[in-house]
N, CA, C and O atoms as CSV, one atom per row, in Angstrom:
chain,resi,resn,atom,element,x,y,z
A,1,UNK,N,N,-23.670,5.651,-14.506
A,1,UNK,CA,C,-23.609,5.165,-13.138
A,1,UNK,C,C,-22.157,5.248,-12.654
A,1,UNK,O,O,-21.215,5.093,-13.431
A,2,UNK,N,N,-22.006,5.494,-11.354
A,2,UNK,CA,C,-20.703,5.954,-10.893
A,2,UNK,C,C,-20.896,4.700,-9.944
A,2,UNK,O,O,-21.839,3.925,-9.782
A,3,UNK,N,N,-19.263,4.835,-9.216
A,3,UNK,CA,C,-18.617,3.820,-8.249
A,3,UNK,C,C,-19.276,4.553,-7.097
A,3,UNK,O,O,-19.087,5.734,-6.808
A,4,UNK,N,N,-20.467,3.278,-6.178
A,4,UNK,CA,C,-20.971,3.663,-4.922
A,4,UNK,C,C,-19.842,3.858,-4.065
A,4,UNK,O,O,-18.843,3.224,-4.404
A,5,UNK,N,N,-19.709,4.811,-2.700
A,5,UNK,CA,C,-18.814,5.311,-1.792
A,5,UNK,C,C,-18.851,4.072,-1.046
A,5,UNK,O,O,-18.047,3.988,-0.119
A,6,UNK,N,N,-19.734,2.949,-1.294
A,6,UNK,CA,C,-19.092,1.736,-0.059
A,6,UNK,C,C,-18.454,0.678,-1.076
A,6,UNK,O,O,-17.728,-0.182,-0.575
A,7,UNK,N,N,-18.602,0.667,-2.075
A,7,UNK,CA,C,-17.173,0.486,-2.914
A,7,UNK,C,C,-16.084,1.064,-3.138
A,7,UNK,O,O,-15.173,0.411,-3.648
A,8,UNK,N,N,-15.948,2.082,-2.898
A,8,UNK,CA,C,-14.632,2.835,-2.885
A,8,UNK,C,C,-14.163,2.455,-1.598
A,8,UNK,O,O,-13.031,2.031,-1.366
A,9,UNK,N,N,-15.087,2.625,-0.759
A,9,UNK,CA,C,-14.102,2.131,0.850
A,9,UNK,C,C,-13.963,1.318,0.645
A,9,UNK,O,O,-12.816,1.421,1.079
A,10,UNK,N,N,-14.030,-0.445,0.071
A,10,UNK,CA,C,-13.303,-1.201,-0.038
A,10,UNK,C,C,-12.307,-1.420,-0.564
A,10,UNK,O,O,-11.384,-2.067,-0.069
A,11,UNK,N,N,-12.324,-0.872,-1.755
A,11,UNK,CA,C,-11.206,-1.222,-2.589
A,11,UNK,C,C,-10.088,-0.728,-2.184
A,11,UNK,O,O,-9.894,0.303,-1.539
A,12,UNK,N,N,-8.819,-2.046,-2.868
A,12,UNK,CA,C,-7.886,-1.734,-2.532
A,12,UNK,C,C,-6.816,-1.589,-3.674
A,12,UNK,O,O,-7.361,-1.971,-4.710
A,13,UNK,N,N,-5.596,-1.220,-3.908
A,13,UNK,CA,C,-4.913,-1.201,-4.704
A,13,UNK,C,C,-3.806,-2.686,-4.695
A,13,UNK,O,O,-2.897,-2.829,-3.877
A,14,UNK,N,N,-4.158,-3.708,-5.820
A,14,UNK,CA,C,-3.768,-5.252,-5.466
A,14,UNK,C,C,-2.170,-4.612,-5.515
A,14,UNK,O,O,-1.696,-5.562,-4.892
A,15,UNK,N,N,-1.446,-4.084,-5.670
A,15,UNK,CA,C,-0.131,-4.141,-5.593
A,15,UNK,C,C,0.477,-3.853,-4.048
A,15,UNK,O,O,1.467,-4.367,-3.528
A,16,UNK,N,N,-0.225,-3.101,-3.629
A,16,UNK,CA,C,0.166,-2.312,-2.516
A,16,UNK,C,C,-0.390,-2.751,-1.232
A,16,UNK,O,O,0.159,-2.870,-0.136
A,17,UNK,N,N,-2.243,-3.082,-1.801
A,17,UNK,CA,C,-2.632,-3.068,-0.762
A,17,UNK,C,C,-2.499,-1.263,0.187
A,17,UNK,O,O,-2.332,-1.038,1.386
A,18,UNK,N,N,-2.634,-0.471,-0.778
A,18,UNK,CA,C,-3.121,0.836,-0.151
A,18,UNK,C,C,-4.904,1.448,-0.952
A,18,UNK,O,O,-5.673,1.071,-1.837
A,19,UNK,N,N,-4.818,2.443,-0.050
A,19,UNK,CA,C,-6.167,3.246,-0.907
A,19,UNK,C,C,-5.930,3.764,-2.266
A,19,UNK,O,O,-4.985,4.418,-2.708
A,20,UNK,N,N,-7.124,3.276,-2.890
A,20,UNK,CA,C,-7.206,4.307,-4.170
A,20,UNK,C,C,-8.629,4.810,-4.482
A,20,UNK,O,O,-9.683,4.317,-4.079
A,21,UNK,N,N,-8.449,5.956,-5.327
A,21,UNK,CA,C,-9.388,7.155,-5.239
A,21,UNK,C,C,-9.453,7.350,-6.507
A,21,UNK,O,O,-8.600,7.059,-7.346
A,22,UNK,N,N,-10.606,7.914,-6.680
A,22,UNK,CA,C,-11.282,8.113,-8.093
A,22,UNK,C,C,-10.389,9.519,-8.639
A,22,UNK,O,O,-10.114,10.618,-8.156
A,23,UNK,N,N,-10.129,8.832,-9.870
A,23,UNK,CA,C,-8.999,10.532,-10.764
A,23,UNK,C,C,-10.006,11.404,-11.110
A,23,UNK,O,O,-11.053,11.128,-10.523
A,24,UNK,N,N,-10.076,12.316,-11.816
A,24,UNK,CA,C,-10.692,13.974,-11.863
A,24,UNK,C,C,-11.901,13.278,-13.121
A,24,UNK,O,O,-13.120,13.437,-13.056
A,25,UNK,N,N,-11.335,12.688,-13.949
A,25,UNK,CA,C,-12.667,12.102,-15.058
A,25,UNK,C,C,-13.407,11.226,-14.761
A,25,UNK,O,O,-14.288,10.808,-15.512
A,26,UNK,N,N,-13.124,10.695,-13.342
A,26,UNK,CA,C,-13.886,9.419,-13.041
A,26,UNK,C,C,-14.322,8.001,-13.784
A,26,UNK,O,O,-15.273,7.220,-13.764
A,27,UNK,N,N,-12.910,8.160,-14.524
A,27,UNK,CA,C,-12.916,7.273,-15.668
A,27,UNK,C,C,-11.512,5.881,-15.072
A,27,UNK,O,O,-10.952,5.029,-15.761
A,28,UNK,N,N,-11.381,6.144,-13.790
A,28,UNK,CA,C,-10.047,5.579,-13.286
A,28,UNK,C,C,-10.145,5.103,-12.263
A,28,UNK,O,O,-11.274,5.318,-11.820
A,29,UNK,N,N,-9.112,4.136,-11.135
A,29,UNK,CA,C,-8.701,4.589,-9.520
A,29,UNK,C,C,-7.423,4.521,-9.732
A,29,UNK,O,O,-6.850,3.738,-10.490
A,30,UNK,N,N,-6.733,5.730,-8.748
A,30,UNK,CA,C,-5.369,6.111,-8.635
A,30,UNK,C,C,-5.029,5.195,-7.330
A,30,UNK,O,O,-5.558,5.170,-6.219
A,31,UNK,N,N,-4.156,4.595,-7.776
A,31,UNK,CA,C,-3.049,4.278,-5.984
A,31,UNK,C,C,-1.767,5.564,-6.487
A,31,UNK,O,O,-1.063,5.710,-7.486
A,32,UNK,N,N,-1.976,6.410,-5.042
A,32,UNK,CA,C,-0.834,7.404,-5.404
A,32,UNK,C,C,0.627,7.327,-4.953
A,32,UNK,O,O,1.625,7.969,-5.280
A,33,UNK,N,N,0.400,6.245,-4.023
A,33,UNK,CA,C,1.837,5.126,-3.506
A,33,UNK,C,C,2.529,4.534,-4.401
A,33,UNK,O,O,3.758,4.472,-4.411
A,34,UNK,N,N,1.479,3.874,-5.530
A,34,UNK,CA,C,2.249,2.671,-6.599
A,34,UNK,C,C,2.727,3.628,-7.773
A,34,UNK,O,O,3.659,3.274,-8.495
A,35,UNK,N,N,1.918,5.153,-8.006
A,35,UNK,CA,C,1.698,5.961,-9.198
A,35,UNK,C,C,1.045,4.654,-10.258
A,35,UNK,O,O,1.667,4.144,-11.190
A,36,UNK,N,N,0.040,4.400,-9.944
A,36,UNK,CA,C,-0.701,3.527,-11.129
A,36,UNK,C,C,-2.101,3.725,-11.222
A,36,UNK,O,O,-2.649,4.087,-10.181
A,37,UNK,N,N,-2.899,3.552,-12.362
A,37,UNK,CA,C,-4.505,3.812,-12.727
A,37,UNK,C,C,-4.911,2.781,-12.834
A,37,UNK,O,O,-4.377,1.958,-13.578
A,38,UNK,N,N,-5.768,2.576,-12.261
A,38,UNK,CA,C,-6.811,0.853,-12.502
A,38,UNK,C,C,-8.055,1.629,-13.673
A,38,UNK,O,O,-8.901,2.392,-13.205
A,39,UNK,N,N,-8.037,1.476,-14.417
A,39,UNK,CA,C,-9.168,1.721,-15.525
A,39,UNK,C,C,-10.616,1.153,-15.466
A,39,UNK,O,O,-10.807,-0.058,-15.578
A,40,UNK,N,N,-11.580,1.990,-15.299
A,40,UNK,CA,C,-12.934,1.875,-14.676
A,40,UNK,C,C,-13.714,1.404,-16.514
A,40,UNK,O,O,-13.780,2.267,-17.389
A,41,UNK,N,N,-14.154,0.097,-16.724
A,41,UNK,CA,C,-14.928,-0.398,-17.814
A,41,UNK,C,C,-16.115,-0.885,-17.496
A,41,UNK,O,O,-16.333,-1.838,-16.748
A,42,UNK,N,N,-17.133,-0.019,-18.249
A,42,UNK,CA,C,-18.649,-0.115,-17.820
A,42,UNK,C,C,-18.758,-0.021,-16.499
A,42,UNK,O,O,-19.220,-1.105,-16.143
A,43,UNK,N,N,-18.570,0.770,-15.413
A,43,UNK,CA,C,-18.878,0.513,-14.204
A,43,UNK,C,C,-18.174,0.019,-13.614
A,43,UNK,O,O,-18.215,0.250,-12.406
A,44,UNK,N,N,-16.917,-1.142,-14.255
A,44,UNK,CA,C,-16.318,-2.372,-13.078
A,44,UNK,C,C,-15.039,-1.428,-13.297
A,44,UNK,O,O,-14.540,-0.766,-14.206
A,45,UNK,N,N,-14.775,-1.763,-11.857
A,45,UNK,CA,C,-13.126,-1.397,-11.866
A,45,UNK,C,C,-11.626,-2.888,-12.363
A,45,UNK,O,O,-11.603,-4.015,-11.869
A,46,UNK,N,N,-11.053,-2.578,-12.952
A,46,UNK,CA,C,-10.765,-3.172,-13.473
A,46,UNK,C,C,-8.925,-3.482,-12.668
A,46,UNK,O,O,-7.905,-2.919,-13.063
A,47,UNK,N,N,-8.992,-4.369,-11.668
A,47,UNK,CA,C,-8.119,-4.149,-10.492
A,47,UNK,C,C,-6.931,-5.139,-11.114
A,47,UNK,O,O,-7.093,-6.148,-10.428
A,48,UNK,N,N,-6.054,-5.366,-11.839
A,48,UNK,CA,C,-5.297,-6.150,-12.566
A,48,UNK,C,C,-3.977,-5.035,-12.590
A,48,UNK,O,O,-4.060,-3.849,-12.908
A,49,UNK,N,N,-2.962,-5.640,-12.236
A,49,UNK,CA,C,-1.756,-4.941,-11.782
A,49,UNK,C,C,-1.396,-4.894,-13.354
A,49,UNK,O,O,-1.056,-3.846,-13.903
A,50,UNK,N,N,-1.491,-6.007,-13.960
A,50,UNK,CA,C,-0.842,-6.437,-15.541
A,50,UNK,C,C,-1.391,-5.136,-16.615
A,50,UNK,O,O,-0.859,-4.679,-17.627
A,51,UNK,N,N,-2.623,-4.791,-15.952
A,51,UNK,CA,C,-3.395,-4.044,-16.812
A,51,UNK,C,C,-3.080,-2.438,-16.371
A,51,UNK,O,O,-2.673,-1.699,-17.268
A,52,UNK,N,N,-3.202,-2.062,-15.449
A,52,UNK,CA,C,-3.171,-0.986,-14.757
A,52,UNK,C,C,-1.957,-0.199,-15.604
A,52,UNK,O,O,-0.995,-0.764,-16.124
A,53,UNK,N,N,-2.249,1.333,-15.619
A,53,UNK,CA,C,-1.476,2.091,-16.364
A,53,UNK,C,C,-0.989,3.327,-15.701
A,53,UNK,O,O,-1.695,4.134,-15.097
A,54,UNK,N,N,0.639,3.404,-15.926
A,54,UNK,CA,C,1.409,4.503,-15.132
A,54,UNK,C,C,0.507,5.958,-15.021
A,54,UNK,O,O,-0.231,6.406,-15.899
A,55,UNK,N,N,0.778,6.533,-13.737
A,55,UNK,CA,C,0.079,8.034,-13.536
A,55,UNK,C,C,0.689,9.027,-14.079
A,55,UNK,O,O,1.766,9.237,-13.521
A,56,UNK,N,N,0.402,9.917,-15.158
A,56,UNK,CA,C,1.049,11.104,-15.775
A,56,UNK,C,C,1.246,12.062,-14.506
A,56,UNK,O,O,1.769,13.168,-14.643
């Protein structure tokens, strides 16, 4: 199961408060403002600045 498109329009990136978008494995969301990955577990996005991991 993937992230529905009216969850993606909500979400936001908690640092920034900008958009973020699903990375190429769909295993992620990118804020490309902050360069950071929110890591997608079982389905939930996992929106924790503490957690979130730098963009290669």
């Amino acid at each position: 199961m993937t992230l529905s498109k009216e969850l993606l329009e909500i979400l936001a990136c908690p640092k920034c408060k900008g958009d973020v978008a699903l990375n190429k494995n769909e295993d992620g969301l990118v804020c490309d403002k902050c360069k950071l990955v929110y890591e997608i577990r079982e389905d939930i996005p996992v929106m924790l600045i503490d957690e979130a991991k730098p963009l290669n």
